[in-house]
N, C-alpha and C positions, 0 to 999 in steps of 0.2 A: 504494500500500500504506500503511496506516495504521501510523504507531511506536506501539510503547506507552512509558505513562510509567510513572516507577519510582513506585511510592506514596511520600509524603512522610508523615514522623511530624507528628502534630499537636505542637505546642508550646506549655507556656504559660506566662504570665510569673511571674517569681520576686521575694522584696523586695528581692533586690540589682541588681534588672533585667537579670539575662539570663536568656537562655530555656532551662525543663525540658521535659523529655518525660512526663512523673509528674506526675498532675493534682494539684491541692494536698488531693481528697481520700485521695490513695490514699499520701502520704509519710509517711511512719514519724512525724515531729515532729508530725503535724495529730493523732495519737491519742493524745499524750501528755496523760496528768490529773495534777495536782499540787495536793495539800495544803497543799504547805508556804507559805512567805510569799515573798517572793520579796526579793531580796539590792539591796541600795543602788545607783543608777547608776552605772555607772562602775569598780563591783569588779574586776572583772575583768581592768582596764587598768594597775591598782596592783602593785608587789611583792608575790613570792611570801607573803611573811609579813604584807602588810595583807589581803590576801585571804582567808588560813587564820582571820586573828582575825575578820574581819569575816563569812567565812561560820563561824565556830564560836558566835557569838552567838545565845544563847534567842532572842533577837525573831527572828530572822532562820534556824534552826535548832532548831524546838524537840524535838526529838529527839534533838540531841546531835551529835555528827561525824563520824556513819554517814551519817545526810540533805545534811551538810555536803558530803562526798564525791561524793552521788550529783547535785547540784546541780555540783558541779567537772567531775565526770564527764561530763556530758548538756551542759554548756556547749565543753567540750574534742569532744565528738563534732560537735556543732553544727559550730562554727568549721570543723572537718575540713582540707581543702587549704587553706581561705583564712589558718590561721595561720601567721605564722614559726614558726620555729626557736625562734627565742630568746624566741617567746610563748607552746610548748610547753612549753621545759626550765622557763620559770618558773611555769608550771600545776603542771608534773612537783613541783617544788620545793613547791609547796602543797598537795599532797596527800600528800607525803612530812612536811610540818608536822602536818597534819589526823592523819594516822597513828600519829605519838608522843602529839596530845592523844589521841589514842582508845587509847592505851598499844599499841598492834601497832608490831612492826617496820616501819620505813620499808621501802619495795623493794628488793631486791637491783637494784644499777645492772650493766648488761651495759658487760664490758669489751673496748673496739672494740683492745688491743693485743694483737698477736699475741705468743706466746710463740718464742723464739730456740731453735729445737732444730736 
């Protein structure tokens, strides 16, 4: 009697080198188009507050610190599971900067204490 085999998903490779199932035309990131100019090496690796100044820069933002954000934003989705902790809350932290230059309220922060009743 003949076994059958279980189909295997095709896989293919990633730039971090491990393997997708989502071919590189069909991922969300491959159809993104952008205007803007694209932000200094290395930004992103800096303090919350060299980040917010460096992406609040005309060369680098000329739109202002709405574009500033969505550059924050799209960078923060990117990363996804591969950032810490501590290289979210200091994103978190620069976009909460971004926010006062753009005159809006920073976010309301969720508070992880319970209340004693």
């Amino acid at each position: 009697m003949a076994t059958k085999k279980s189909p295997t998903k095709k896989t293919y490779p990633t730039k971090s080198g491990k393997r997708s199932t989502t071919p590189p035309s069909k991922r969300w990131s491959a159809k993104v188009k952008t205007d803007s100019t694209k932000p200094g090496p290395g930004l992103f690796k800096k303090s919350a507050k060299a980040i917010a100044t460096g992406l609040a820069k005309k060369s680098v933002s000329p739109k202002g610190p709405g574009q500033a954000m969505q550059m924050l934003s799209f960078y923060e989705n990117r990363g996804g599971k591969n950032l810490s902790p501590e290289r979210k809350r200091t994103l978190e932290n620069a976009k909460d900067l971004l926010r006062e230059k753009e005159g809006k309220a920073p976010a309301k922060k969720k508070s992880s204490k319970k209340k004693a009743g």
